[in-house]
LOBA-966867 format. One record per residue (C-alpha): chain; x, y, z; residue number from 1. Coordinates in steps of 0.1 Angstrom, whole numbers, plus 5000, padded with zeros to 4 digits. Layout:
LOBA-966867
+-------+------+------+------+------+
: chain :    x :    y :    z : resi :
+-------+------+------+------+------+
:     A :    X :    Y :    Z :  NUM :
...
+-------+------+------+------+------+
This chain:
LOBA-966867
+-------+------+------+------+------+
: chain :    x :    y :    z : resi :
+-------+------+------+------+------+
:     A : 2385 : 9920 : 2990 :    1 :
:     A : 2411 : 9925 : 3019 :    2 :
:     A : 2416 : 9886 : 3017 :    3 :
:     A : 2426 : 9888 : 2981 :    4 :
:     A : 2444 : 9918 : 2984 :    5 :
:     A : 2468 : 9907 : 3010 :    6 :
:     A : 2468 : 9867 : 2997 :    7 :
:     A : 2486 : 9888 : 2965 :    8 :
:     A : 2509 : 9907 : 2985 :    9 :
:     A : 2523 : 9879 : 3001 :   10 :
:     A : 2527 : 9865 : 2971 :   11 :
:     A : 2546 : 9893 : 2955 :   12 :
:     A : 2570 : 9894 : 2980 :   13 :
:     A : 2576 : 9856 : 2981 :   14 :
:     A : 2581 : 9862 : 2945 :   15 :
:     A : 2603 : 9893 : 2948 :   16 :
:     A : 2623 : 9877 : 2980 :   17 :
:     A : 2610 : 9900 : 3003 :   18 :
:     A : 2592 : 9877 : 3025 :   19 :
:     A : 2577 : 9891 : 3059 :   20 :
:     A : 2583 : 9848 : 3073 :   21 :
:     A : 2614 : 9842 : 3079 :   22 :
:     A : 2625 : 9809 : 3064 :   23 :
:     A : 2627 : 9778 : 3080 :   24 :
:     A : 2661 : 9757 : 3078 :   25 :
:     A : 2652 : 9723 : 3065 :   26 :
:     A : 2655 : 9695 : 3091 :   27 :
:     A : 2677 : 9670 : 3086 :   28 :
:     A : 2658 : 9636 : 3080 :   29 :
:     A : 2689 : 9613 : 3086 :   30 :
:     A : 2725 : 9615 : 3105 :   31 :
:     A : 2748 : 9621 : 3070 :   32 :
:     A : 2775 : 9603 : 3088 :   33 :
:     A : 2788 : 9585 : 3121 :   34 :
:     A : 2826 : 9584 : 3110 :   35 :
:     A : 2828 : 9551 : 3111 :   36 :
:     A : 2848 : 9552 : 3080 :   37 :
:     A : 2874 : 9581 : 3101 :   38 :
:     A : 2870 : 9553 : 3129 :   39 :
:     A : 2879 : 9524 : 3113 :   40 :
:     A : 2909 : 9542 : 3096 :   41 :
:     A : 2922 : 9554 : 3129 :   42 :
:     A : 2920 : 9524 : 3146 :   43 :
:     A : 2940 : 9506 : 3125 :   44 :
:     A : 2965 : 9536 : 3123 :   45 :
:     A : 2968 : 9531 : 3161 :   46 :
:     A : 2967 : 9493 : 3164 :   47 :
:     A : 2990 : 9485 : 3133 :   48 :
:     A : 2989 : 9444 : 3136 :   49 :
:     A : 2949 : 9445 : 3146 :   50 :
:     A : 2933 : 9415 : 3133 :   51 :
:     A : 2895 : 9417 : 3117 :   52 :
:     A : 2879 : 9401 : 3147 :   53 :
:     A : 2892 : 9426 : 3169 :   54 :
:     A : 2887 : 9453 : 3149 :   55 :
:     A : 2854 : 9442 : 3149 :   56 :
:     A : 2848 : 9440 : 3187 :   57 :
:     A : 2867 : 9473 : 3194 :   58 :
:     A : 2843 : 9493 : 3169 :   59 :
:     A : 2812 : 9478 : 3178 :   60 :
:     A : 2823 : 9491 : 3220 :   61 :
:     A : 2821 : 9524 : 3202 :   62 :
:     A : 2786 : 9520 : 3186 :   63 :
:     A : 2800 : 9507 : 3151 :   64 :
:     A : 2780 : 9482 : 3138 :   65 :
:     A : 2806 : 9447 : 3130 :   66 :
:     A : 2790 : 9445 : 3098 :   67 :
:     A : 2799 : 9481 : 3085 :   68 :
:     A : 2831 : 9475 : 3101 :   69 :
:     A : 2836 : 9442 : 3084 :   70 :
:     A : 2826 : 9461 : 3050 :   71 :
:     A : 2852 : 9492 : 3054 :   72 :
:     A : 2880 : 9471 : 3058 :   73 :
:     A : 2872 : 9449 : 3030 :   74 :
:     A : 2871 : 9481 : 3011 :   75 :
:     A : 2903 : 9496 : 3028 :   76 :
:     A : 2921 : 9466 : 3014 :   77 :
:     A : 2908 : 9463 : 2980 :   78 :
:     A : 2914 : 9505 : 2975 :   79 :
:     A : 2951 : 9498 : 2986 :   80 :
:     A : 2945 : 9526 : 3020 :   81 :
:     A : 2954 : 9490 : 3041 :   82 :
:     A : 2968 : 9459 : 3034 :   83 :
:     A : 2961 : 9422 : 3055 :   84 :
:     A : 2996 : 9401 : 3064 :   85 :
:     A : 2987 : 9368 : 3075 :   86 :
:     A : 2957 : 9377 : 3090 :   87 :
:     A : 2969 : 9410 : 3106 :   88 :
:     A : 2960 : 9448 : 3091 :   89 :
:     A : 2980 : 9477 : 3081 :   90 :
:     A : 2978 : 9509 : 3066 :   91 :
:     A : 2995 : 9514 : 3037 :   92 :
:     A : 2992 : 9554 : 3044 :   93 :
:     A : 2995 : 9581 : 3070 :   94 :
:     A : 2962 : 9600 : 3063 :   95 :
:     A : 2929 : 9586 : 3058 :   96 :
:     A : 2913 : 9600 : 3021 :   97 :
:     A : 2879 : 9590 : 3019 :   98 :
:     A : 2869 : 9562 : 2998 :   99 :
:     A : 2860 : 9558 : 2963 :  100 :
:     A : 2826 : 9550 : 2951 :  101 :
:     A : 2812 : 9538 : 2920 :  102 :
:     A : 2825 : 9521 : 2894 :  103 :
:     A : 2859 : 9532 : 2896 :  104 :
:     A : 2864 : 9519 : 2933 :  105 :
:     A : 2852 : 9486 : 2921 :  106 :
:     A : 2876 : 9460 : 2906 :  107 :
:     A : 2865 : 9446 : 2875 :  108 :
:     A : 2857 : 9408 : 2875 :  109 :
:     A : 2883 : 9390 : 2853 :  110 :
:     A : 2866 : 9373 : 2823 :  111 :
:     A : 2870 : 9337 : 2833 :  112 :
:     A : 2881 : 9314 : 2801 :  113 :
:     A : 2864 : 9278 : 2799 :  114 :
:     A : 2891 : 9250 : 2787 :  115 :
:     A : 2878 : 9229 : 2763 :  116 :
:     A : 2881 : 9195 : 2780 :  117 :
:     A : 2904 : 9166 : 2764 :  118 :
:     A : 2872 : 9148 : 2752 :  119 :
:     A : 2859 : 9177 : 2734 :  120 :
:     A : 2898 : 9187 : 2718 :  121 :
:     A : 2901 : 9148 : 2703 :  122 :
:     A : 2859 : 9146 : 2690 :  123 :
:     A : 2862 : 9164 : 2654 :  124 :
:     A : 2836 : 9191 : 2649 :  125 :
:     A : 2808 : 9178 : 2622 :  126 :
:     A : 2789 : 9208 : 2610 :  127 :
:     A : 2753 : 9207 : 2613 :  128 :
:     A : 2725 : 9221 : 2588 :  129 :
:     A : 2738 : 9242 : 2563 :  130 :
:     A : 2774 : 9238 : 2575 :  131 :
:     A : 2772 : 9201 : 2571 :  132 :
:     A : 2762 : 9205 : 2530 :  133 :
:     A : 2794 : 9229 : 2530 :  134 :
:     A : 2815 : 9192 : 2542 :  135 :
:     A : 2841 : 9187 : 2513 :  136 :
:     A : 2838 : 9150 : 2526 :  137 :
:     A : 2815 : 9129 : 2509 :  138 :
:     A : 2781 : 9123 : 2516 :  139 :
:     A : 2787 : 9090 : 2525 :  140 :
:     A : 2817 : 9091 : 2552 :  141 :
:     A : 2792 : 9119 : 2565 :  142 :
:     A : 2764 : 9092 : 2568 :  143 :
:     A : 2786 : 9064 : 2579 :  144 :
:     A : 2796 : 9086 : 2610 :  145 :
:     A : 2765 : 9090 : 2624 :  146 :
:     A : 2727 : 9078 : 2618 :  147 :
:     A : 2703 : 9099 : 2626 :  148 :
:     A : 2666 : 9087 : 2627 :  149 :
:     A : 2638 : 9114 : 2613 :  150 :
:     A : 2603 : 9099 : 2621 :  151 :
:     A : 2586 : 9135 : 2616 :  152 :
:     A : 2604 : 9145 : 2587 :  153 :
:     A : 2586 : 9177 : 2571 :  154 :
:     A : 2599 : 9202 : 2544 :  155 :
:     A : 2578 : 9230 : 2563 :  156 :
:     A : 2593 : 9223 : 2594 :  157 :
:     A : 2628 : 9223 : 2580 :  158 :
:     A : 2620 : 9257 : 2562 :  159 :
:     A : 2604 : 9276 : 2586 :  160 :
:     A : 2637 : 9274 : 2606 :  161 :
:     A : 2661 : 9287 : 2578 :  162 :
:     A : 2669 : 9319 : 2570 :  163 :
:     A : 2669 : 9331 : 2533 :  164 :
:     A : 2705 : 9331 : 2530 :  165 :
:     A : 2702 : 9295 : 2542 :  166 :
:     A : 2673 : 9284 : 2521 :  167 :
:     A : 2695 : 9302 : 2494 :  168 :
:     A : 2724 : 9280 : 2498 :  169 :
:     A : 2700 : 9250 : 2503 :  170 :
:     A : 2687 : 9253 : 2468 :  171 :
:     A : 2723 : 9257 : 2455 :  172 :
:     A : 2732 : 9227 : 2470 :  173 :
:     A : 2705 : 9202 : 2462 :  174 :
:     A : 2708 : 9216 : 2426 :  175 :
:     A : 2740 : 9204 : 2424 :  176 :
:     A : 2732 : 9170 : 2440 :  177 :
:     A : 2701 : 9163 : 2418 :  178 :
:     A : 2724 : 9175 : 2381 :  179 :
+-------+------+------+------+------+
């Protein structure tokens, strides 16, 4: 019974916070920073006129790897902390502020707009399916404009693919054909 009887007492005063053990810091399982962000910044402050290449080379005598280098500057510049004249950095301030994160560092893709080519602007726009029944040409400067060949013409086939709105106005239109 002694087991039990001091298992629960260590229990209790793990519960209550009075634990006889003290308590062990946690370890660190990585190095939360090098500073080469504070690095990069600073080396730029010093060398105003650096280029990327030696920026590059200058960090990585320090430990830095280029690529990290290469990807805080990119980020300097595009967050405004440093700006690149032909070639050559700058800081744009005195004081390094760490950099943003997230979607508000990031710059949001411009939506790009396709052009409709000149080929595509002079072709006129014949409707198709339903659309082309809506035509107010006739039927016959429809059919003149193009021939199309059905070998495997099949009502189920074209009425499987409509919707009921479509069938709808389907009916509607061949009843007004066939009156």
């Amino acid at each position: 019974m002694a087991d039990i009887k001091t298992a629960l007492e260590r229990v209790i005063n793990e519960w209550e916070g009075t634990a006889t053990e003290p308590a062990k810091p946690k370890a660190h399982l990585f190095k939360p920073t090098n500073g080469v962000t504070q690095a990069t910044f600073d080396l730029v402050k010093a060398n105003p006129g650096i280029t990327r290449p030696q920026a590059y080379r200058a960090l990585e005598q320090k430990g830095y790897k280029p690529s990290s280098t290469a990807s805080l500057l990119t980020a300097f510049i595009r967050q405004g902390q440093m700006e690149l004249t032909d070639g050559k950095l700058f800081n744009t301030s005195n004081e390094y502020t760490p950099l943003k994160t997230g979607p508000a560092g990031k710059k949001k893709a411009a939506k790009v707009k396709r052009q409709a080519t000149k080929a595509a602007k002079a072709a006129p726009v014949m409707g198709t399916g339903i659309a082309a029944l809506k035509n107010p040409e006739p039927l016959a400067q429809v059919m003149q404009r193009s021939a199309i060949i059905t070998t495997n013409f099949s009502v189920d086939n074209i009425l499987k693919n409509l919707t009921i709105m479509q069938a709808k106005e389907l009916r509607d239109a061949l009843n007004n054909l066939f009156k």
